[in-house]
C-alpha positions as CSV (number, residue, x, y, z in Angstrom):
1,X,-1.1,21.9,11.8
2,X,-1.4,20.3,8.4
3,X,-4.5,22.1,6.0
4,X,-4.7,19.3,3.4
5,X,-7.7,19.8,1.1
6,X,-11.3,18.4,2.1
7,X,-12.5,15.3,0.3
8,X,-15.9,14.9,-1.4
9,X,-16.6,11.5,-2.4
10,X,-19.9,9.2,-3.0
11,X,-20.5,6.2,-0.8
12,X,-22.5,3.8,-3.0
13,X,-25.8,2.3,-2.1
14,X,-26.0,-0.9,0.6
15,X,-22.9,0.8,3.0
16,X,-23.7,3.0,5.8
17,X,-20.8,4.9,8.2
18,X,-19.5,4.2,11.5
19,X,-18.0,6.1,13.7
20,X,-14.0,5.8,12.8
21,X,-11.3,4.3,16.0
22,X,-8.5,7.0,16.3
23,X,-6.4,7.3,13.1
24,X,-9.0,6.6,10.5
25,X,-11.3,9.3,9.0
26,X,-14.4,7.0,7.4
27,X,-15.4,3.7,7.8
28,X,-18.3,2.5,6.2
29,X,-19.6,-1.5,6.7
30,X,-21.3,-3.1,3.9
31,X,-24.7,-4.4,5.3
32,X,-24.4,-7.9,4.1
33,X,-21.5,-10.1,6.2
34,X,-19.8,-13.1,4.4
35,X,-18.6,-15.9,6.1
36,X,-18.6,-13.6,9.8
37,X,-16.8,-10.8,8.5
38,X,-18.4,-7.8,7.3
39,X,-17.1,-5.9,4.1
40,X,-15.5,-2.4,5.3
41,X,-14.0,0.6,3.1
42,X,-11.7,2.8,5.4
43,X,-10.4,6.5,4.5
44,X,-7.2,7.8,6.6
45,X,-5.5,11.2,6.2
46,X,-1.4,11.0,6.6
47,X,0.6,14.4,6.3
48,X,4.2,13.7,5.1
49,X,7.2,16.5,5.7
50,X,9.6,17.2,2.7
51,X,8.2,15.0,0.8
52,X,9.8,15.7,-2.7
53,X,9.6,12.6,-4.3
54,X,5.8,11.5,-4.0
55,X,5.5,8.4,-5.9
56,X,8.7,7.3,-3.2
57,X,6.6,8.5,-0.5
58,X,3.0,6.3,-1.6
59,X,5.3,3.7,-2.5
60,X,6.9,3.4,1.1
61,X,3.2,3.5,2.7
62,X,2.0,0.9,0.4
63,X,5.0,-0.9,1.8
64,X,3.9,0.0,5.3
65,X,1.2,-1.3,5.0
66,X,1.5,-4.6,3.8
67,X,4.1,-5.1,6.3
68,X,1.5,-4.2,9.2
69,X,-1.0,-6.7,7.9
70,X,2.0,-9.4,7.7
71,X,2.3,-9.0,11.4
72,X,-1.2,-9.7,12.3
73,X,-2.4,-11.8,9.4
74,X,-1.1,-14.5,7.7
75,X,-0.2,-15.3,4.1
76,X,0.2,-12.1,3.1
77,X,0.7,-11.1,-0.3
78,X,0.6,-8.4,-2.8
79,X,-1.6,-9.5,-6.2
80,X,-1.0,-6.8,-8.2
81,X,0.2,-2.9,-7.4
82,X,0.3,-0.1,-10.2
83,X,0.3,3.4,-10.2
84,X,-2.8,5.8,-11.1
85,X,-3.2,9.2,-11.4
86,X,-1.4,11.9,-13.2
87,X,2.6,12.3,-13.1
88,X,1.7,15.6,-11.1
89,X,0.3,13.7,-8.4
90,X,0.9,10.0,-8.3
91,X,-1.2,8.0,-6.8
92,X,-0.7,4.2,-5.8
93,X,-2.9,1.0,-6.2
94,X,-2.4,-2.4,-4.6
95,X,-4.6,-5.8,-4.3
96,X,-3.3,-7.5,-0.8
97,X,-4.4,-11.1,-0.4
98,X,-4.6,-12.6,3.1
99,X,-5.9,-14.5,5.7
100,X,-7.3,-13.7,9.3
101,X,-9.5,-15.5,11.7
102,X,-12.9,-15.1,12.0
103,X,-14.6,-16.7,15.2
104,X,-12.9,-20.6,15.2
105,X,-12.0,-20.1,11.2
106,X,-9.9,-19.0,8.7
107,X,-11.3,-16.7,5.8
108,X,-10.1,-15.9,3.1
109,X,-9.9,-11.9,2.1
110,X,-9.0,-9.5,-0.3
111,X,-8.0,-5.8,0.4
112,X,-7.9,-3.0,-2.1
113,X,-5.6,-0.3,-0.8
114,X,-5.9,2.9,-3.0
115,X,-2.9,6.1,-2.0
116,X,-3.9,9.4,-3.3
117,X,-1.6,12.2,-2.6
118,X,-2.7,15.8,-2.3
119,X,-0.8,19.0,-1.1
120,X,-1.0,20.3,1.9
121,X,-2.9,24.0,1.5
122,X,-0.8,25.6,4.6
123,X,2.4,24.5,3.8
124,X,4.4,23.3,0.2
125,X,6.8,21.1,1.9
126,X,4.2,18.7,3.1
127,X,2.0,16.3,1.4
128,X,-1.1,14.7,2.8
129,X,-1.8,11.1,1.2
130,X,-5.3,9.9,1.4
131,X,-5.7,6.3,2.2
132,X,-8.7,4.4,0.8
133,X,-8.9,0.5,1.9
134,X,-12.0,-2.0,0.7
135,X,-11.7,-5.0,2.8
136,X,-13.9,-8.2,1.9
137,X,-14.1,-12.0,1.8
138,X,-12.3,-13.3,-1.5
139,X,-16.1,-14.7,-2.2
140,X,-17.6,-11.4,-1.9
141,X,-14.6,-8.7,-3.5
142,X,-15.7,-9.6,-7.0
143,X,-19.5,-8.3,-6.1
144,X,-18.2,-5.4,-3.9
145,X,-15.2,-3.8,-5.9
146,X,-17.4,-2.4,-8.1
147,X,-18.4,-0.2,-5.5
148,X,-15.5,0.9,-4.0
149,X,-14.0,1.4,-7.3
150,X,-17.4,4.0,-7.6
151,X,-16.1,5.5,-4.3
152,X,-12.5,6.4,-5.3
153,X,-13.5,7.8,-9.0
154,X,-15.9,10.2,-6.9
155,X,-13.2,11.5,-4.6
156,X,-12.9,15.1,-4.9
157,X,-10.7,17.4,-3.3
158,X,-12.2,20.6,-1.9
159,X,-9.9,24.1,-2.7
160,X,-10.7,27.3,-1.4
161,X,-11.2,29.7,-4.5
162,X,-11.9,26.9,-6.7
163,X,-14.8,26.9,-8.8
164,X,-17.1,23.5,-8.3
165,X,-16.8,21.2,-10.9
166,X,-19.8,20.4,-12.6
């Protein structure tokens, strides 16, 4: 059973949490809709085996994942995708831009899709990769990014035996 590390992180002001569907950890709704759809930031666990090339491995989920949303959505396209994070442990950022149906219309929406790899405390051949997604109109991602950009700077990890930061 994969041990990756716990997560500590800060959701900002004007969100509150739902319970998660299977396969997602968090989500959290912003309380003002746009348009019919409601803002969401999403946090999902994945546990990779042998994963020895880790920027391959974020690389292929970002991947993944736009390739999901292309199924169900259309116009899908990546904006902009960049790595973060230190060489140790690199992470993955991509912009998606889309459109889905809301009610009898199209909107317009942009999705922040953050990767953030970790090891896996019970085992050094596996790697868990935290998935962070912010999901709003195209109107309303300028006003909201700020806070989900907030949310991933205040993602910890939680180590046994380490001392808190503080």
């Amino acid at each position: 059973m994969p041990v990756p590390p716990s997560l500590t992180l800060r959701l900002p002001p004007r969100w509150r949490v739902q319970e998660p569907p299977a396969g997602l950890d968090l989500v959290a709704l912003h309380e003002t809709p746009d348009e019919g759809f409601t803002a969401t930031i999403t946090l999902a666990m994945d546990a990779v085996e042998g994963a020895d090339d880790v920027a391959q491995v974020v690389t292929a989920m970002a991947d993944g994942a736009v390739e999901r949303l292309a199924a169900v959505e259309r116009d899908v396209t990546v904006h902009r995708r960049g790595a973060i994070g230190p060489a140790s442990a690199p992470g993955l950022a991509q912009e998606v831009r889309l459109v889905t149906t809301v009610g009898e219309g199209s909107v317009r929406l942009t999705q922040v899709q953050v990767y953030l790899p970790a090891p896996d405390l019970s085992d050094d051949d596996r790697l868990a990769v935290y998935s962070l997604t912010f999901t709003a109109t195209a109107a309303q991602a300028p006003e909201l990014a700020p806070d989900f950009e907030a949310l991933v700077r205040s993602v910890r990890p939680e180590v046994p035996g380490a001392a808190p930061e503080g």
